[in-house]
C-alpha positions, 0 to 999 in steps of 0.5 A: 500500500502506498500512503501519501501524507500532506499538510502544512509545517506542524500540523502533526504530519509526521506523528500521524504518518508514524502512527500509520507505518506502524499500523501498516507493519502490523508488528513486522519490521519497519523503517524510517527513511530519514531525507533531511539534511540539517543546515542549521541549529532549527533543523538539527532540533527538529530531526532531534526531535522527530527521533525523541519521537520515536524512540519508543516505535522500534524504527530502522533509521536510514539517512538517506538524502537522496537518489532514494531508490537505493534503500532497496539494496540495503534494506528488506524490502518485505517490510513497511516504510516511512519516508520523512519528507518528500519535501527535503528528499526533492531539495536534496536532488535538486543541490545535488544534481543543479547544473547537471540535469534539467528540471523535466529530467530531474523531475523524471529522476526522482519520479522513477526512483520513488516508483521503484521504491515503491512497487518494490516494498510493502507499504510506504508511508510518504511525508509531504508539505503543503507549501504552495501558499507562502510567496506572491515573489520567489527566486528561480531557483525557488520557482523551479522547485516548487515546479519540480516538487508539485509534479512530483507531488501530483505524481505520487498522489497519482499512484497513492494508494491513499492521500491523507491531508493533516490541517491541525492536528486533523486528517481527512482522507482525499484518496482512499482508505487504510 
């Protein structure tokens, strides 16, 4: 099952998103795909506190920023996932492969990786944000992932299984059902 979990910036997404995997897993294992790369003191406190978390909810973590169908070779794949977030795994790519593919490739990339990942694994719960609201002006290279980050965006609710939107700390199924 595929399960794609949308929101905005502390809304509860990835409590809920944790709760899921773990309803998913039914008891077998479960992983926790952990995509940010901290850059300054607010990051490091928030993946702090996502670990504090879920310290208790027996998750393997694997910090993976990027090129995320390569968790297959070192995982089992008979197992459930949680990938936290979409959003910094779509950042990741676009620092990493700036100036070497363009945006329609890019876009393609990461689609076909999260397609792997995806058909080749349990279930996957996947963390998104709602960020398409912030800005009247923003910079190319902002433009351009919120290009990019939307198409993948539109494309992973496409093959979801389930959308769940978060909107304070509320859920409410778009797609689907668990």
């Amino acid at each position: 099952m595929i399960v794609l979990v949308s929101g905005g910036v502390k809304n509860g997404k990835s409590t809920y998103a944790e709760e899921l995997c773990l309803k998913l897993a039914n008891g077998n294992k479960h992983y926790y795909l952990a995509t940010m790369l901290p850059y300054d003191d607010e990051d490091r406190k928030r993946v702090k506190r996502h670990q504090e978390n879920r310290k208790d909810k027996n998750f393997d973590t694997i910090e993976i920023a990027y090129d995320i169908s390569k968790v297959l070779s070192i995982s089992d794949t008979n197992s459930t996932y949680l990938l936290d977030s979409l959003t910094a795994l779509v950042l990741n790519e676009m620092f990493k492969y700036e100036n070497k593919l363009s945006n329609d490739e890019l876009t393609n990339k990461i689609n076909n990786d999260l397609d792997e990942l995806c058909k080749n694994v349990d279930n996957i719960v996947i963390v998104t944000d709602y960020i398409f609201s912030d800005a009247i002006y923003v910079s190319q290279f902002t433009e351009d992932y919120l290009k990019i980050f939307g198409s993948v965006s539109c494309h992973l609710a496409q093959i979801s299984d389930c959308v769940i939107e978060c909107v304070l700390g509320c859920h409410k199924f778009i797609k689907g059902k668990i």
